[in-house]
C-alpha beads as a LAMMPS data file, in Angstrom:
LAMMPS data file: protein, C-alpha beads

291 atoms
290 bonds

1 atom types
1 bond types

-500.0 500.0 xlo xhi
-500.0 500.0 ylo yhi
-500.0 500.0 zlo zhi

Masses

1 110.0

Atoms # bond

1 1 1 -148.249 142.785 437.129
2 1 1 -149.903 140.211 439.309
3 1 1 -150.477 136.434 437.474
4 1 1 -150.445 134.007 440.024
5 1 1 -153.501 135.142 442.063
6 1 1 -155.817 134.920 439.063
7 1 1 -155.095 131.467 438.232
8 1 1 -158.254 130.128 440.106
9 1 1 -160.311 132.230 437.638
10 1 1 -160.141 129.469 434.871
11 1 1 -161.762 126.496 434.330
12 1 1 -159.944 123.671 436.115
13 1 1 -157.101 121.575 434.296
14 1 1 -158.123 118.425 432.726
15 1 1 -157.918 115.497 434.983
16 1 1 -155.566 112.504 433.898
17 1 1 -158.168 110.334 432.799
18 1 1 -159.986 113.054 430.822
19 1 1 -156.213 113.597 429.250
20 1 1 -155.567 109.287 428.328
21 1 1 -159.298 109.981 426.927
22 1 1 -158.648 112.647 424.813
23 1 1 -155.628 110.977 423.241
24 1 1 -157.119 107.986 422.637
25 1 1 -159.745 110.011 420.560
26 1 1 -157.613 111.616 418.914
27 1 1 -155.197 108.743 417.715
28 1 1 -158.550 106.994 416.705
29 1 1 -159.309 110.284 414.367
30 1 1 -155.934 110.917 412.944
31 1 1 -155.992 107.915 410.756
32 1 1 -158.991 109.694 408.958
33 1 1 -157.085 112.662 408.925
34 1 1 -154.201 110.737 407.156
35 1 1 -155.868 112.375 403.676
36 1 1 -153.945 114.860 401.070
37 1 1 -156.152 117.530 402.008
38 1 1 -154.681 117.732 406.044
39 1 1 -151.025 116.763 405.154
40 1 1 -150.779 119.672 402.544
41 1 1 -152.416 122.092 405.290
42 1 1 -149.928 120.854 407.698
43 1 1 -147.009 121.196 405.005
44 1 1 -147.867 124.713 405.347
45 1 1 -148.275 125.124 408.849
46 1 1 -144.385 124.392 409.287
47 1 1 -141.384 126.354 410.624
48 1 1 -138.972 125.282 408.987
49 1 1 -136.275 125.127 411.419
50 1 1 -132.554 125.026 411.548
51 1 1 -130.847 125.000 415.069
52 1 1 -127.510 123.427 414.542
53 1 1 -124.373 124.790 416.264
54 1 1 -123.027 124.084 412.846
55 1 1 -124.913 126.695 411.222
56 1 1 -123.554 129.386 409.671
57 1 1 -124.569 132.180 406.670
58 1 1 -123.757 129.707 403.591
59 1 1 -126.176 126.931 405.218
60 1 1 -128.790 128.926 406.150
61 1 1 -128.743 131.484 403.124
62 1 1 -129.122 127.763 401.359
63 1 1 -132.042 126.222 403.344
64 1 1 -133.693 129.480 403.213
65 1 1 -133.642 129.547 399.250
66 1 1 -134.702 125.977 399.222
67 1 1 -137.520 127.334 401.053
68 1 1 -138.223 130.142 398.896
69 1 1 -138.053 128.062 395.927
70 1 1 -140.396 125.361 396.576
71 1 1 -143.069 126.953 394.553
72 1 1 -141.030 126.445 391.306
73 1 1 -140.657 122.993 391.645
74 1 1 -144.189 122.544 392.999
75 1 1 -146.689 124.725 391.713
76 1 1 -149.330 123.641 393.175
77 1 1 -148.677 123.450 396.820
78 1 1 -148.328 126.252 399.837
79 1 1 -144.796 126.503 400.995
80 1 1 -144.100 126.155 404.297
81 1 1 -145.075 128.994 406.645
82 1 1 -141.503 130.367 407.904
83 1 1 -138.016 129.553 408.594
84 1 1 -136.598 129.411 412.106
85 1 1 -133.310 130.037 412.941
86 1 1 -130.815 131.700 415.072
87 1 1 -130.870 135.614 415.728
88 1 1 -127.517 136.211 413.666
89 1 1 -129.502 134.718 410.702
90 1 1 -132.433 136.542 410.192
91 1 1 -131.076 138.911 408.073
92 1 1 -129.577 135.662 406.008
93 1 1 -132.616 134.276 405.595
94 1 1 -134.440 138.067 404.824
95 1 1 -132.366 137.876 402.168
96 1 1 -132.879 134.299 400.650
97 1 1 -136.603 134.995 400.692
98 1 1 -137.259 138.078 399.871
99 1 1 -140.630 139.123 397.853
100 1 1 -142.240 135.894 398.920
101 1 1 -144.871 135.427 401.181
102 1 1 -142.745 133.249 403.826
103 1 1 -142.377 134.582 407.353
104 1 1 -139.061 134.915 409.419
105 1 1 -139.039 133.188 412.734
106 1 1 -136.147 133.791 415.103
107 1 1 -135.323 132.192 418.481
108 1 1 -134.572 134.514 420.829
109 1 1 -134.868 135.399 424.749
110 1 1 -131.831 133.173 426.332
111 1 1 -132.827 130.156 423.682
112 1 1 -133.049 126.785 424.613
113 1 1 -133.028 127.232 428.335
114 1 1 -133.852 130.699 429.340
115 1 1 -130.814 131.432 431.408
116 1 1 -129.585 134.643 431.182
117 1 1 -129.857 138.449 432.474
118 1 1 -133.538 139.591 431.501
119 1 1 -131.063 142.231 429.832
120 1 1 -129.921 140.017 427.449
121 1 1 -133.198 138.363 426.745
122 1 1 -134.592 141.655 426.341
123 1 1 -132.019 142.780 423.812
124 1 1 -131.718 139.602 421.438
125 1 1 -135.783 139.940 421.021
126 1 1 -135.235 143.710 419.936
127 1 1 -132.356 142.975 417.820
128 1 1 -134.355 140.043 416.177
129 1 1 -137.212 142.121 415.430
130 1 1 -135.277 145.279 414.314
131 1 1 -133.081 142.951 411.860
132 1 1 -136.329 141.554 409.942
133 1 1 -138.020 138.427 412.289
134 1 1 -141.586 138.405 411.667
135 1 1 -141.993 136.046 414.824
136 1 1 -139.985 135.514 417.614
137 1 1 -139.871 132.013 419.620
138 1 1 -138.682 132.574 423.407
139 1 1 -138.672 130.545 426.336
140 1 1 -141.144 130.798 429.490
141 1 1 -138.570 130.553 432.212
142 1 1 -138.837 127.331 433.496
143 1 1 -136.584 127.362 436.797
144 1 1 -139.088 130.119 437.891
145 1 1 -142.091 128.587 437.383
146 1 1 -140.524 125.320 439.308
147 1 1 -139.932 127.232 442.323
148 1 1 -143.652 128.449 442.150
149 1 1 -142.197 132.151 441.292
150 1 1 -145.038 132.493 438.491
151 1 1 -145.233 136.160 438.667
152 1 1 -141.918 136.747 438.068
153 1 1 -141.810 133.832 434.741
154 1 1 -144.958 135.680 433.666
155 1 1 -143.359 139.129 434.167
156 1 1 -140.254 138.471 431.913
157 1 1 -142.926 137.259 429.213
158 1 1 -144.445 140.347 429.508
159 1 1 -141.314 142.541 428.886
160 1 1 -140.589 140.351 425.937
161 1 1 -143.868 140.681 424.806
162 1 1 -142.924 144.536 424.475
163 1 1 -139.681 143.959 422.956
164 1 1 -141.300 142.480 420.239
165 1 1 -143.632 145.227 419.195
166 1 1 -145.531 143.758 416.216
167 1 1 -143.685 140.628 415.898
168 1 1 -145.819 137.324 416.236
169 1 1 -144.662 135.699 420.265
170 1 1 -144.297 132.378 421.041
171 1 1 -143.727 131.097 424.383
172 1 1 -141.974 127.890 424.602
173 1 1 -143.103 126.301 427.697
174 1 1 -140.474 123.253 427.450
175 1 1 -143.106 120.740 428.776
176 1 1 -140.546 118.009 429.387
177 1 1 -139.607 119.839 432.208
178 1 1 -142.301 120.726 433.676
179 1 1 -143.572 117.564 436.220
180 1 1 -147.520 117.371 436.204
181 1 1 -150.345 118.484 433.874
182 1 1 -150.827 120.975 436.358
183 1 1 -147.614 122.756 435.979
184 1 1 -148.016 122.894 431.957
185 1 1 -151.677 124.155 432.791
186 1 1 -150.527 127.109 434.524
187 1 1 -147.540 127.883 432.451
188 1 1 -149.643 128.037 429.660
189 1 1 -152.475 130.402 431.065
190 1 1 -149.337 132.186 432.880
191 1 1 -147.677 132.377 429.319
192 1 1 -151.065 133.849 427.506
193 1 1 -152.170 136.012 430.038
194 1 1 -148.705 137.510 429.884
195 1 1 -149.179 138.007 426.034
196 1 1 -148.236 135.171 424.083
197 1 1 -149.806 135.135 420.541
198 1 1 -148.995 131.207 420.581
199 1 1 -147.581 128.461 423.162
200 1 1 -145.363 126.090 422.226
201 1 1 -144.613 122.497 423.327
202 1 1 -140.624 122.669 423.505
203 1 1 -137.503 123.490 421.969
204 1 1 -136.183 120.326 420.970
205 1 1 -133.071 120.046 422.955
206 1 1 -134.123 118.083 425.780
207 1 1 -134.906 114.747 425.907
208 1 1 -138.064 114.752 426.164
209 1 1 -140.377 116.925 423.823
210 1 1 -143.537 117.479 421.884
211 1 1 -146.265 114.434 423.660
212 1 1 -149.915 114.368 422.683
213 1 1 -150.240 114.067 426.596
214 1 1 -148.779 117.988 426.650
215 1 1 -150.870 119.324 423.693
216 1 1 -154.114 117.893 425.187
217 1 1 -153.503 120.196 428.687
218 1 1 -152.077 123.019 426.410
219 1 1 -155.194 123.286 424.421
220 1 1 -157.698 122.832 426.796
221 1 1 -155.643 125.906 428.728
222 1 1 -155.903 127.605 425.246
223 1 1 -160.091 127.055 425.393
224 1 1 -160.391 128.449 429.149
225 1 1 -158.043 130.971 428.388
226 1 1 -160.178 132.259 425.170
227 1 1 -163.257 131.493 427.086
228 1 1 -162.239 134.062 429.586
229 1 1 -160.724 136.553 427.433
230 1 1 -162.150 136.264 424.281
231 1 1 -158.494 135.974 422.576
232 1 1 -157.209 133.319 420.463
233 1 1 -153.924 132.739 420.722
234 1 1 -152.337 129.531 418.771
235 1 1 -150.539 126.380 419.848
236 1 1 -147.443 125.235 418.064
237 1 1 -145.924 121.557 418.385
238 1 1 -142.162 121.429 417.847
239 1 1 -139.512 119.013 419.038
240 1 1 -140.232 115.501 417.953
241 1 1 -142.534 115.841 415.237
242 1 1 -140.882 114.064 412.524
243 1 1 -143.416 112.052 410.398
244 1 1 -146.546 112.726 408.716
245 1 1 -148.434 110.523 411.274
246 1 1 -147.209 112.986 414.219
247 1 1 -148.598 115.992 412.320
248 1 1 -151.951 114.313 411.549
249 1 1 -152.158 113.892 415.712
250 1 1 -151.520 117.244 416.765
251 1 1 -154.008 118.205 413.778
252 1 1 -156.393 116.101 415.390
253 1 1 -155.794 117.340 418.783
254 1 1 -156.267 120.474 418.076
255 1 1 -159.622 119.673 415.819
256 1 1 -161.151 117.855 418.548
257 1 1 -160.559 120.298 421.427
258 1 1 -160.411 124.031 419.878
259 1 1 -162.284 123.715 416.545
260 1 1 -161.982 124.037 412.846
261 1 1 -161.418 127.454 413.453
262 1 1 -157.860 126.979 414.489
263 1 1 -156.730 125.116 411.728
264 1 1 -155.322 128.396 410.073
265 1 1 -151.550 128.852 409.933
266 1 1 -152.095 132.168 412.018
267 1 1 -152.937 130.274 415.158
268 1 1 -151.467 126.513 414.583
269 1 1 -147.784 125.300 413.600
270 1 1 -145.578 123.011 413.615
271 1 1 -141.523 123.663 414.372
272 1 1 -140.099 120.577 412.163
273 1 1 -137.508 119.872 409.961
274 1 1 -137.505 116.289 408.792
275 1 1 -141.624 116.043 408.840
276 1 1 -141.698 118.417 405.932
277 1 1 -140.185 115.846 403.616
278 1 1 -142.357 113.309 405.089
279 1 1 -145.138 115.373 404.572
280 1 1 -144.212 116.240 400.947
281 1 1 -143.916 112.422 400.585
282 1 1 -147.120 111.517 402.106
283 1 1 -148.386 114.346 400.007
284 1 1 -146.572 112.797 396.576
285 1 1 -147.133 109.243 397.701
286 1 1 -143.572 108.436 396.853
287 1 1 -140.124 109.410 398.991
288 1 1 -139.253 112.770 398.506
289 1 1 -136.100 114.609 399.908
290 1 1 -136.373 118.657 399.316
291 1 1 -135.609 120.345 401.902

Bonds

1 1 1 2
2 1 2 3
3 1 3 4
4 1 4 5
5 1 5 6
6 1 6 7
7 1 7 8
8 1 8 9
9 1 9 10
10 1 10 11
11 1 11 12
12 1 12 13
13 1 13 14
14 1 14 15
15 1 15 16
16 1 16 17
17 1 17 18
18 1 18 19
19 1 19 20
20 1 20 21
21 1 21 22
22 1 22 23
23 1 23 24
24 1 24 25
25 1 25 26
26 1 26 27
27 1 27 28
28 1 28 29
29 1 29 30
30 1 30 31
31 1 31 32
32 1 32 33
33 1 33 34
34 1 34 35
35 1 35 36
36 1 36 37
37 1 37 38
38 1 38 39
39 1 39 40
40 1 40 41
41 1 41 42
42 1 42 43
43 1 43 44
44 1 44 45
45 1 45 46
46 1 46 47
47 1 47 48
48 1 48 49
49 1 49 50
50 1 50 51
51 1 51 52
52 1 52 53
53 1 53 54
54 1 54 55
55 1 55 56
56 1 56 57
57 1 57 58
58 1 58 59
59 1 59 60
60 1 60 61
61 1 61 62
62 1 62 63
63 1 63 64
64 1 64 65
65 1 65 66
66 1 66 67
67 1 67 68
68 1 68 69
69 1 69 70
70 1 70 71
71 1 71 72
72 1 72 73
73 1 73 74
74 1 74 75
75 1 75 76
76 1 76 77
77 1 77 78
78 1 78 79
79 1 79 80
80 1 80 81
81 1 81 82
82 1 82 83
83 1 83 84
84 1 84 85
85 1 85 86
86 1 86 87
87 1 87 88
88 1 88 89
89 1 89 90
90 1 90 91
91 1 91 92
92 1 92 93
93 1 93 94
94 1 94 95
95 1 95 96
96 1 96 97
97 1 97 98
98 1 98 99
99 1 99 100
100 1 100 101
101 1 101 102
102 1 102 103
103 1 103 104
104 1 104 105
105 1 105 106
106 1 106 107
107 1 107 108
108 1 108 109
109 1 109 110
110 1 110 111
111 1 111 112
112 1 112 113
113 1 113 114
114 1 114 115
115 1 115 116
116 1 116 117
117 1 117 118
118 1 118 119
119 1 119 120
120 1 120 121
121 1 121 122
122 1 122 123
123 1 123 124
124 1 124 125
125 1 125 126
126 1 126 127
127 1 127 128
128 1 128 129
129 1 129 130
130 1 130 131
131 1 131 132
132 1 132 133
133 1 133 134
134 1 134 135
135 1 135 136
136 1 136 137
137 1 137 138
138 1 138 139
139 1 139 140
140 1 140 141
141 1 141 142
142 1 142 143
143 1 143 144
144 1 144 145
145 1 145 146
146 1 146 147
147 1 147 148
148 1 148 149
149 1 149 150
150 1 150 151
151 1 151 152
152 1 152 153
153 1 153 154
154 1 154 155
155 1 155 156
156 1 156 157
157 1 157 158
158 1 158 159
159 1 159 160
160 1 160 161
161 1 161 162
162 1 162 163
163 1 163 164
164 1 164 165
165 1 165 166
166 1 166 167
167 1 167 168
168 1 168 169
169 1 169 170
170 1 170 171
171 1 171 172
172 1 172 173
173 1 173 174
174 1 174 175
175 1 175 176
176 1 176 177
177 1 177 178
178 1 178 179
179 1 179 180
180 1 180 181
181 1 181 182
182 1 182 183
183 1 183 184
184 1 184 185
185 1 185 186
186 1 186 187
187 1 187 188
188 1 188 189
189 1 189 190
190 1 190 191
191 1 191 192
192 1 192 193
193 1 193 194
194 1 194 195
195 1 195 196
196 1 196 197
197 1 197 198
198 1 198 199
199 1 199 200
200 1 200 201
201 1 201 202
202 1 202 203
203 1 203 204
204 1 204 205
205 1 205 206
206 1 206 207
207 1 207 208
208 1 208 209
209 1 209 210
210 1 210 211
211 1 211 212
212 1 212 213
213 1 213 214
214 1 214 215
215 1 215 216
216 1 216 217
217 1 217 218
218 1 218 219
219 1 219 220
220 1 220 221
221 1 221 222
222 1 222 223
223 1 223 224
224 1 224 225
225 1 225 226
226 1 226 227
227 1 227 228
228 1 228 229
229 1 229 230
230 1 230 231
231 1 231 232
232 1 232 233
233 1 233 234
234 1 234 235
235 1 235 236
236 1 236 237
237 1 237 238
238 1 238 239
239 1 239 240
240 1 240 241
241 1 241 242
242 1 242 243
243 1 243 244
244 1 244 245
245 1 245 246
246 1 246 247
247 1 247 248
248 1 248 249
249 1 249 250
250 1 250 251
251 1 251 252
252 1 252 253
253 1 253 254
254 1 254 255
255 1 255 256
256 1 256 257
257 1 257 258
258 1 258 259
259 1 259 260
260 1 260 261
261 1 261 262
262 1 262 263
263 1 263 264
264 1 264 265
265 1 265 266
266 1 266 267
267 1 267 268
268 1 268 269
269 1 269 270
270 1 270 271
271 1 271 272
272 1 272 273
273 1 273 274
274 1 274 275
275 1 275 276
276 1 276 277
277 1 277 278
278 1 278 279
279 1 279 280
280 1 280 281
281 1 281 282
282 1 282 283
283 1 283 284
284 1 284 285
285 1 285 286
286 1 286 287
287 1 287 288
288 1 288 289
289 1 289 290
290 1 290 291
């Protein structure tokens, strides 16, 4: 299918002033967002995430109980919304959780960079899916987009996209590498169009991730994109997001530019680790170390 060539047919990428704007805004709001209410929403926006090369089925099968346990030891408060790990792990973690309401999220499609036969990509998704992942993370394909070869980056998403079936997608559009607001404009209209149910900042493994200067393009792309097709689809901010201060931002962000309305954990998350405890904390208003 054909991408590139309807491009045009959105409304125009925010300028960089309109971006250092919007930021400023929104670091000016988060401190009033700094309340229990928002951190235990964003406490339950999280996927959990483990990504280690040092993972294996006694780690995970742990993290994931930890996970699944969280309402014993606090009553009172949502869980987190999945746990992310490797594709050899889902059924680990399926497991660990079982008859609870938390979701499976597995990286898949050539994760972290994207770099493989479409083959391959195309069969990890599948395998994912058919093994118990509820949502499946992959990567937009960076080194195409760079070369301007947007049909073909859109394309693969598209295949993916079928792989999946039911499964929840989101497209990783590894904004560190991508050079200009324009380029994470199009890779996130590409990425949608193509049938992402969410975009997603980055994957965490290079150096730079997550920025509020990202999310700002992403959701305005995520507004033009809905404004043409009368979809939603979600935005997730992962890589970087540690403390309970970075998940108040991308709250914000998100609040100022798309509405209240996507403040639901169907169509806004955060991939984190660390900020969950600092969340919890901020939450408890003491240090707390749980997961």
């Amino acid at each position: 299918m054909e991408y590139a060539n309807h491009l045009n047919e959105y409304a125009a990428a925010p300028t960089a002033e309109q971006i250092t704007e919007a930021v400023a805004s929104a670091r000016e709001a988060a401190s009033g967002n700094m309340n229990r209410q928002v951190m235990e929403f964003c406490l339950s926006a999280i996927d959990l995430t483990s990504l280690s090369c040092a993972d294996n089925e006694e780690s995970i099968s742990a993290f994931a109980r930890r996970a699944a346990e969280f309402h014993i030891d606090y009553p009172n408060l949502k869980g987190v919304a999945s746990v992310c790990v490797y594709p050899p792990f889902v059924e680990t973690v399926g497991l660990a959780i079982d008859a609870t309401p938390l979701r499976i999220t597995s990286v898949a499609g050539g994760f972290p960079s994207s770099q493989t036969f479409l083959e391959v990509k195309m069969l990890e998704v599948a395998m994912a899916v058919e093994n118990g992942a509820d949502e499946v993370d992959v990567v937009l394909n960076v080194g195409k987009v760079l070369e301007g070869a947007y049909d073909e980056a859109a394309n693969e998403i598209e295949v993916l996209r079928g792989e999946a079936e039911d499964a929840t997608l989101k497209v990783i559009l590894e904004v560190g590498a991508l050079p200009s607001a324009e380029e994470i404009y199009k890779a996130s209209l590409l990425a949608m169009a193509a049938g992402a149910d969410f975009i997603k900042t980055s994957t965490g493994k290079i150096a730079v991730s997550a920025t509020p200067e990202a999310a700002v393009v992403m959701c305005h792309a995520i507004r033009a994109y809905y404004e043409m097709s009368g979809r939603k689809v979600g935005f997730k901010a992962a890589g970087g997001v540690r403390t309970a201060e970075d998940a108040a931002l991308y709250y914000t962000i998100v609040k100022e530019i798309l509405g209240e309305e996507w403040l639901t954990t169907d169509l806004f998350r955060i991939g984190a680790s660390a900020a969950a405890n600092n969340l919890l904390s901020a939450i408890e208003g003491k240090e707390v170390v749980y997961f």
